[in-house]
N, C-alpha and C positions, 0 to 999 in steps of 0.2 A: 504758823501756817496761816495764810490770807484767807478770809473770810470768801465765803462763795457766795456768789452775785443772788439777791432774792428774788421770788418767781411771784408772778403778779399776783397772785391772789396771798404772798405773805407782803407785799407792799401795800395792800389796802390794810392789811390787818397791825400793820405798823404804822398807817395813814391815822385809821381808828385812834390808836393810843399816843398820841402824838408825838410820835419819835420819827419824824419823816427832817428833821432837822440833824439829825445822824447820817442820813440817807443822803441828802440837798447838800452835800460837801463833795467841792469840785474832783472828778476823778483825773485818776491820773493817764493821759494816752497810751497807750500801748502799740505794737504794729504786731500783728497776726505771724506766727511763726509756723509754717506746716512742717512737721514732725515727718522723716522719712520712716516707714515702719520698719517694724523690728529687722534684723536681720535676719532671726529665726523663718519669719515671714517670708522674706525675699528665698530661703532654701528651701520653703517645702511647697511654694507657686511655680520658681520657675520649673523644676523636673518637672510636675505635673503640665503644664502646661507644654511641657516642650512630648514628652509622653504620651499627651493628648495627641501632638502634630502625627508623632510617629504614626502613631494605631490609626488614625485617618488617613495617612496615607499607604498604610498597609491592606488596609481593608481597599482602598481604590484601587491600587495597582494586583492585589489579589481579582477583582471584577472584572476590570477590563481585561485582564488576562485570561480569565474566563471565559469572558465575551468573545474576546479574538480568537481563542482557542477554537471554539465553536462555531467562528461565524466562515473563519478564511478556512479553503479547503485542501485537503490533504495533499503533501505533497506527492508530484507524479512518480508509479513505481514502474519501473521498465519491464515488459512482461518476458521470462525467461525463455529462453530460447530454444525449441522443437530439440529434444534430443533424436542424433540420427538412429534410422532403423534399419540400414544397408550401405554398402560402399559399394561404387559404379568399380570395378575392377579391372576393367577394360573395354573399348569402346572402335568400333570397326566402321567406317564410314558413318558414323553415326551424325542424323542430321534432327535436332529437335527442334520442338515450337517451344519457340520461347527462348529464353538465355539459353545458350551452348552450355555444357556439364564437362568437367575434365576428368583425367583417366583419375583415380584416388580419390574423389570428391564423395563428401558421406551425406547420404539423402534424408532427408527427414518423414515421416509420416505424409503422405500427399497425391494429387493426383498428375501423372508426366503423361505428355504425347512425344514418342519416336515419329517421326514421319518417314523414315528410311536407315537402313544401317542394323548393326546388331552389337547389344551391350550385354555384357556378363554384370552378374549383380553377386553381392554374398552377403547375406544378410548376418542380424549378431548370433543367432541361434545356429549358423554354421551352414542353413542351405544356400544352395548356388544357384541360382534360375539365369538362362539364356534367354534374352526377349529379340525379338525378329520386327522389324516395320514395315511394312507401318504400323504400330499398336499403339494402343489409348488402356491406359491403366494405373490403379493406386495402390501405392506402398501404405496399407491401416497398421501396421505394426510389422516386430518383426517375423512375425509367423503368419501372417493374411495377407495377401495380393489379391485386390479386385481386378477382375480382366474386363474390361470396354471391346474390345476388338486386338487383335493379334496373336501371333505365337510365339509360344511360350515351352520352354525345355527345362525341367527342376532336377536336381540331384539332391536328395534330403538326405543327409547320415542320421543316426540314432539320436544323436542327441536333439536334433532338431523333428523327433518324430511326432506328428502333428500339424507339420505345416499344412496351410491350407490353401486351396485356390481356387476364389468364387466367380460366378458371373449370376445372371441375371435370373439363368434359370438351374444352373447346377453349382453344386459345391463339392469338390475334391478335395478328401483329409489326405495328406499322405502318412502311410505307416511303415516307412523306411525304405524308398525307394526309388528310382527312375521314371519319371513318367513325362508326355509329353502333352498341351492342348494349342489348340487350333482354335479361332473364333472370328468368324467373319460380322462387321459391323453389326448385319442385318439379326445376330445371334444364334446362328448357325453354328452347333459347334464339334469337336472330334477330341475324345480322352484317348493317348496310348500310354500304356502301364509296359514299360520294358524292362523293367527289373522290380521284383516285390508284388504289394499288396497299396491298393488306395481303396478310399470307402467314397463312391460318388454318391 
């Protein structure tokens, strides 16, 4: 085994005893050889290292994901469409403001102007009302009609007992029966009950 090279403070202490004439003999050149490390080394740097890449960019793409999530906004939802509350049933020189309405066409909650003519309506709860123009009035559901102005003729059956028909200054429940109202713009207005019982 080659003796290993002395470190300076054991070459003064070999200077001292005079043995530096062991030491003062020509060395022999060498050329520097770098040693590849182990290979064990090479297996347990690279996963680590490449481990390391993953979880960085697991962790980035987890952030901005985040980020984006939160930042951009939700996509647009289409809002669902008025379920109807009556079908126009038939329709007699009928002239409206606004888009024309065809005979079968199913009306949603809202407010319509006739301006001439006469429409039958049937609502889902099974009453029938005649409306007369020129009238101004809203379908709020299928058992309430607001009246504006016009006249108006209801047939309620039983099952539909409760229907109602308001204006500004009166409200008529029906309780199974024929009735008729009248309402001139100014709010002027006339109940007939021809068959049954209404609660004004």
């Amino acid at each position: 085994m080659p003796p290993c090279a002395p470190t300076p403070s054991l070459l003064n202490r070999l200077r001292d005893e005079q043995l530096v004439a062991l030491l003062d003999a020509p060395a022999v050149p060498f050329a520097p050889v770098s040693t590849p490390p182990p290979s064990s080394a090479r297996r347990t740097h690279q996963p680590r290292a490449w481990w390391t890449w993953a979880a960085a960019a697991a962790l980035a793409l987890g952030f901005f994901g985040t980020v984006a999530f939160r930042i951009l906004p939700a996509p647009a939802v289409a809002a669902p469409e008025p379920l109807p509350v009556a079908v126009l049933q038939n329709q007699v020189e009928a002239t409206w403001r606004g888009p024309a309405l065809a005979d079968g066409a199913a009306l949603p909650a809202g407010r319509f102007t006739l301006d001439a003519g006469l429409i039958a309506l049937e609502f889902n709860n099974g009453a029938r009302v005649l409306i007369e123009g020129p009238a101004d009035f809203e379908l709020r559901s299928e058992e309430h009609v607001f009246f504006h102005s016009g006249r108006l003729s209801a047939e309620v059956p039983a099952t539909a007992r409760g229907f109602t028909v308001s204006t500004q200054v009166l409200r008529v429940v029906d309780l199974g029966t024929r009735f008729g109202l009248s309402l001139s713009p100014e709010g002027d207005g006339l109940v007939r009950v021809h068959q049954g019982e209404v609660d004004v």
